[in-house]
C-alpha positions, 0 to 999 in steps of 0.5 A: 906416063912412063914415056914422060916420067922414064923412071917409073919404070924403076922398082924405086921410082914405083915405089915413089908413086905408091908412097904419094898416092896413098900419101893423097889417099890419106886412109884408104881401107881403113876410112871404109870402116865408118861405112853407114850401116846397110839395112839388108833390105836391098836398099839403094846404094846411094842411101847406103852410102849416105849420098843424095839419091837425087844427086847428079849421077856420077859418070866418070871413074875418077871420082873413085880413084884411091878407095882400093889402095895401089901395090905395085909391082905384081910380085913374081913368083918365089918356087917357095917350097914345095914349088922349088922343082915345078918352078924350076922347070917352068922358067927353063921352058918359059925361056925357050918361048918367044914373046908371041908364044908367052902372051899365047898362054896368057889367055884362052882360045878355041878347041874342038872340045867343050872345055869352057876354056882351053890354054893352047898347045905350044909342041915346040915347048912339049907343052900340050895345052890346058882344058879348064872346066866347071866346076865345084861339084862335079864335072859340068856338060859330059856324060860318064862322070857323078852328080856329087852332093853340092858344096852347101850339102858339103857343109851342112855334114861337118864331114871333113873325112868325106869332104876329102873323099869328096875331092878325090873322087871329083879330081880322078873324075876331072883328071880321066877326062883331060881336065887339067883345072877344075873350076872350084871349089867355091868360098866366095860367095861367103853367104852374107847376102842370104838371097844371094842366087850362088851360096849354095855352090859354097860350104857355108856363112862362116869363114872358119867351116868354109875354110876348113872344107875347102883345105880338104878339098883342094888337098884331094883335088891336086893330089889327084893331079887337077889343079883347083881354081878356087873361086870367086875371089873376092866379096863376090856375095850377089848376082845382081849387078855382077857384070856391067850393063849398059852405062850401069858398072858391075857393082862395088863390094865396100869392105874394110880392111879388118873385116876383109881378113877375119871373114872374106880372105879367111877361106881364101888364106885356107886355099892358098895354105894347101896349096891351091895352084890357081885362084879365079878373079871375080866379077865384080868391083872391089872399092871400086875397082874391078876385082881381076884388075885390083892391084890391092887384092891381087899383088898384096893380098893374095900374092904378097902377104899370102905368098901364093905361088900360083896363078890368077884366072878371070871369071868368063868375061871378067877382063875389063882392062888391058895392061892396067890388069897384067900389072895388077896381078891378073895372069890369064884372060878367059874364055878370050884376051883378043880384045884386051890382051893379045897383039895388044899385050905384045904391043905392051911389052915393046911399047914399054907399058909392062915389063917382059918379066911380068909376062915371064912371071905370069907365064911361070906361075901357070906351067908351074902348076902343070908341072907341080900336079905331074900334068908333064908325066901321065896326064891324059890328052886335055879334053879327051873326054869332053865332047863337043856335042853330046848329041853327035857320035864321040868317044866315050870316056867313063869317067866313075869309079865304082869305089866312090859310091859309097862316098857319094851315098854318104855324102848324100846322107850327111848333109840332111838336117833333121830340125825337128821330130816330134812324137817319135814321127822319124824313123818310119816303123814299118807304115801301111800307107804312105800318101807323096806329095809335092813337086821336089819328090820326082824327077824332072821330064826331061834328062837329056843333053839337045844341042846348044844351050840346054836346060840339062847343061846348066842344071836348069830342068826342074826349073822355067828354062825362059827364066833361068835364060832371062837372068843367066844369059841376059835374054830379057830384063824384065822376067819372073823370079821364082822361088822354086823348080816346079818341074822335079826334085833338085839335085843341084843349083843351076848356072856353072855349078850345076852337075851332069845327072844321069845316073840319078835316084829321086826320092820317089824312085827309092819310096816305091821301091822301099814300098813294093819291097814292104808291101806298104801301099802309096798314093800321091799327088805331085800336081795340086797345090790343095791335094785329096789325103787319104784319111787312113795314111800312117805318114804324109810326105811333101817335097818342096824345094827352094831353088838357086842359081847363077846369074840371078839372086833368089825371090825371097826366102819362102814361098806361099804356094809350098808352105800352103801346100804343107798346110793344107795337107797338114790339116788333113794328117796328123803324121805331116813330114816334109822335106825341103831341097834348098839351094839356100837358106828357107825360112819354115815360121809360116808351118813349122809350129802346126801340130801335126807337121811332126818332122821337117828335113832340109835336104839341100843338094844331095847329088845322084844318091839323093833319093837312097840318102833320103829313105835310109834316113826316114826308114832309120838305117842311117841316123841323121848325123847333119848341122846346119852351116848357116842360121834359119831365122824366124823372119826375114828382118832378122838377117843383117843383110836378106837381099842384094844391094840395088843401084839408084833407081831411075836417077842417083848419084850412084846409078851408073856406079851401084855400091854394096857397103859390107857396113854390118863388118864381121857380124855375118850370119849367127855373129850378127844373132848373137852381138844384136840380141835379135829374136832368138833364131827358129833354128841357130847355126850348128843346130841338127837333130838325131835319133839318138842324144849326146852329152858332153863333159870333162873339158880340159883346157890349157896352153901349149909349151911355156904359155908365153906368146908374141902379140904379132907372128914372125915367121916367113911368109910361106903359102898362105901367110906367115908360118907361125899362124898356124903354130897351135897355142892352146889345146882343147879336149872335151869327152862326147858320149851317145846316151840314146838308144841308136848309134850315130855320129855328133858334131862336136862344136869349138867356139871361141870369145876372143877379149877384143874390141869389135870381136862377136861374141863367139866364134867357131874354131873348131869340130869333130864328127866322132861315130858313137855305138850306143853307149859309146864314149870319144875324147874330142880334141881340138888345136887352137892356132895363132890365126885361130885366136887373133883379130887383124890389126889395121895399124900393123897389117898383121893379125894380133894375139890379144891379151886377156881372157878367152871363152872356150865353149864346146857343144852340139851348135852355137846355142847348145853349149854346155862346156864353157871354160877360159884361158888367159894369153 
């Protein structure tokens, strides 16, 4: 096209061709937002998208061509403020680099390290190549390193302190074993499809919390020196159909302009905002257009209006174009560009199709974060710690710092929910019998590295290794979906985010040990679905699990067998305490009301410290201090979107092309409870018990400086967005007090109604986790920003302050809230 029409090259004359196209278009985004309404049932695409199921397949991509608007050309990359240096030094090596060196750093190749991607060395540069490794919660497939709590753990504690301890401790680890980029940390998926098999590698199903973590967390990270890779950018929410099939296309997430701002680029914005020096395109279509060639969200969004100054990496094998993804902003290929980019990307540049300044550019933005986390001064070899083969003599590189230990134990504690606690059944005073049971109570069999693809490397041996293998690595089509990891307790989901256990405690473990020091005599039985209970048992625990991983979505949010399990021993002991590792959300309506289950703890994903984590909160020397980041229902047709959405099958018009229409817009999780007035959740969003109580008083609202504002922000655009999103226009205090018996830690929570058309109910903008001594009392306070109190304006492409009156609510979850009061803008 650019050899027939030569003034496309031209920045004017692009700019001629986007003004037609989106002329033609006549709507693009906006007309997604009269998407009809998704079930949530996992219902078929072509009924979502209200075509005829019997309809003649669509098979050619054209038919799709204008619903994810263009933006070309990919900007470059500004050295914006604190960038100015480690931009200036990259474009000074990036010029003494010829061509050929330039498209080698475009994409991965080959090491004798197990790095899952590597850029290579260029030493005529000094430049010594990159290792790039898994992931969001640890180091993944190396020995010496901590098996960290998971990031839905992360969230379930409101912990912003330990979530920056977190990632320090999690970047000195990365950084010791030459690991230059660390594959995390996750906001997308964001938790709209709750059997979605990846949510739990995210913090939670509100962009507001999720955004507010992962700002800790990428914060710590490249403070320590590892750049972070936030990921998966972006609406990446199931598994199912994430990579294309046959004739099967990966599948389409449909969102509209509006909801793509306040929900899925939330967390993103919060990312690029502290600074984040790498962003991980995603698998699957975007409007149809693949997400590591979309020009819409690539150029415009990320780079454009949130002025991010890094570099965009594929997902492993999420390249699925040539020169179309180097001008949609896509920087790096991995694990290979050989068969799209490469020679061929060479052959681009000399042939016209993508200017050399775009290599320049993409090259520019990846030594630039080298250089910006002082990887050029003392970093150490890249993959020096990353064996090969762990079942063959290598070097050992101990990764741990004994100084995170208690950041780990913490973090471990933190994020177990106590939901309920009847008849003062928690904390344990001292029993004389205690009878375990259920199979989430022990280790696992095995925990060892075999060569090649082992159960231990992707978090897998608790589970049926030929399942996993059947959903992650495509092994059969036709396989088995369990809802739980018979073979021990879960320290971590499976796939790329599964973390390298060694140096584990299972709660079994840390009970017989708490029982031999206390003389208290224990029975258990891990095996039988129908177990003996010992009659004279002062307390019965069952560990059950609800199991998640990539490459798969989950079965269902309840399983027969364990609730079965609970019940039966149920009727047997009147004092029946379960705790529940769940990789996701777990509905509990089938048990939870029996009588004699008087306490129930969903104990997600506490890393290595989970056993220690457990028995310090049955036994009472730790106060349940967590909050559940997402909302527990009381039946699956509850949620406004339970399963993944599923292609036409065997015919339709979308069979080659499944569709995933986010019709249910900004009404995800506990704002889709609150705008339908659906049965009143079993257990809402921020919702978590204590052994102690706390009440809330005095709140003070008022607004900063003059109490006059703008309607639209005019700052410029630094990282993240335009600055004066983040200029704090109303204060909030309110007073926590611990009126218990015990001390203990509260999540005060913030929510804001915003008096606009389409805004839920009330969202959360705020929290802050005071510890309180009994009798204690702590002034919480909170800073109301722009962003914080604005809705996306479609027509003006920029977040709108509305006028009108304001809810303020502050309490203990996002149904508890005894502190309401407003303010006018």
């Amino acid at each position: 096209l650019t050899q027939r029409f030569p003034f496309l090259k031209t920045k004017r004359g692009i700019a001629i061709l986007v003004a037609v196209l989106l002329l033609i278009i006549g709507g693009g985004l906006a007309g997604l937002a009269a998407l009809p309404k998704n079930n949530g049932s996992g219902s078929k695409a072509g009924q979502n998208s209200g075509s005829d199921a019997d309809g003649e397949p669509i098979r050619d991509d054209s038919f799709f061509y204008g619903q994810s608007p263009p933006v070309y050309p990919s900007p470059g990359m500004t050295g914006a403020g604190q960038w100015a240096g480690a931009f200036g030094k990259a474009r000074k090596m990036v010029g003494r680099m010829t061509l050929e060196e330039k498209v080698s750093l475009t994409a991965g190749a080959s090491s004798n390290t197990s790095c899952p991607g590597f850029l290579p060395a260029i030493p005529r540069v000094g430049f010594p190549g990159m290792c790039l490794a898994d992931a969001g919660n640890g180091l993944r497939g190396t020995d010496f390193v901590s098996a960290w709590p998971s990031g839905i753990h992360v969230g379930a504690s409101w912990n912003k302190v330990l979530a920056r301890q977190r990632g320090s401790g999690m970047g000195g680890e990365f950084k010791t074993k030459g690991v230059n980029v660390l594959l995390g940390p996750v906001v997308g998926p964001a938790g709209r499809v709750v059997l979605s098999g990846r949510n739990w590698e995210g913090f939670s199903s509100d962009p507001y919390l999720s955004g507010v973590l992962v700002h800790e967390t990428v914060s710590a990270v490249q403070a320590a020196g590892v750049i972070t890779s936030t990921k998966h950018y972006i609406a990446n929410e199931q598994e199912t159909n994430r990579n294309p099939s046959g004739d099967v296309q990966s599948v389409s997430s449909n969102i509209d302009d509006r909801t793509m701002h306040e929900v899925y680029l939330w967390p993103f914005q919060d990312a690029v905002h502290a600074g984040s020096g790498n962003m991980m395109c995603s698998y699957q279509r975007l409007n149809n257009s693949y997400g590591c060639a979309n020009s819409k969200a690539l150029n415009g969004l990320l780079k454009t209006e949130l002025g991010f100054q890094g570099w965009v990496v594929s997902d492993w094998g999420a390249q699925h174009a040539g020169a179309a993804a180097a001008l949609a902003g896509m920087d790096v290929a991995m694990p290979s560009g050989d068969a799209l980019w490469g020679s061929h990307l060479v052959d681009a540049v000399n042939n016209g199709s993508v200017p050399e300044t775009r290599i320049d550019d993409m090259v520019i933005r990846t030594l630039a974060t080298w250089y910006q986390m002082g990887q050029d001064q003392d970093f150490p070899q890249p993959g020096v710690g990353m064996a090969a083969d762990l079942t063959k003599p290598h070097r050992i590189v101990d990764a741990r710092n004994s100084s995170f230990r208690s950041t780990l134990l913490d973090g471990a504690v933190e994020g177990h929910v106590l939901v309920k606690n009847t008849r003062n059944a928690l904390p344990l005073k001292e029993p004389k019998m205690l009878s375990i049971f259920g199979y989430s109570a022990k280790n696992p069999d095995r925990n060892n590295p075999t060569a090649g693809l082992s159960p231990w490397l992707w978090g897998a041996e608790s589970f049926n290794y030929a399942e996993f293998g059947a959903g992650f690595f495509g092994w059969s089509k036709e396989f088995d979906r369990t809802s739980i990891a018979f073979n021990g307790t879960l320290y971590s989901g499976g796939g790329s985010g599964a973390t390298s256990q060694s140096s584990v405690i299972s709660p079994f473990d840390a009970l017989v040990s708490q029982a031999y020091d206390d003389g208290t005599a224990l029975f258990w039985d891990f095996d039988s679905g129908t177990p003996s209970v010992n009659p004279m048992s002062d307390a019965c625990l069952i560990f059950g699990n609800a199991y998640a991983t990539e490459g798969a979505d989950r079965p269902g949010v309840r399983d027969d067998y364990t609730d079965g399990l609970i019940k039966h021993v149920a009727d047997q002991c009147g004092n029946t305490i379960v705790i529940l590792h769940n990789a996701g959300i777990r509905l509990v309506d089938q048990f939870v009301d029996h009588p004699n289950v008087t306490a129930l703890l969903f104990a997600h994903l506490p890393g290595q410290a989970s056993g220690r984590a457990v028995v310090s909160l049955l036994y009472g020397r730790a106060n349940p201090s967590g909050k559940l980041p997402y909302t527990v229902a009381r039946n699956e047709s509850d949620y406004a979107v339970l399963a993944p959405d599923l292609p036409d099958l065997p015919q339709g018009t979308f069979a080659h092309f499944p569709q995933s229409n986010f019709s249910e817009g900004v009404l995800v999780d506990y704002r889709h409870f609150d705008a339908r007035n659906v049965t009143p959740p079993r257990y809402e969003f921020g919702f978590g018990l204590s052994y102690t109580t706390f009440r809330y008083s005095n709140l003070v609202v008022h607004k900063a400086d003059d109490g006059v504002f703008s309607e639209y922000p005019v700052g410029e655009v630094v990282e993240g967005g335009q600055e004066d999103l983040w200029d704090v226009l109303v204060e909030v205090s309110a007073d926590v007090a611990n009126a218990g018996g015990v001390e203990g830690a509260e999540v005060a929570q913030l929510y804001v109604g915003i008096p606009a058309e389409g805004a839920p109910v009330r969202q959360l903008r705020g929290f802050e986790k005071p510890f309180l001594e009994v009798a204690g009392k702590a002034t919480v306070r909170f800073g109301l920003t722009r962003r914080d109190l604005s809705v996306w304006d479609v027509v003006a492409q920029k977040w709108r302050l509305v006028r009108g009156e304001f809810m303020v609510e502050v309490g203990g979850s996002s149904r508890d809230l005894p502190l309401v009061g407003k303010v006018t803008i």
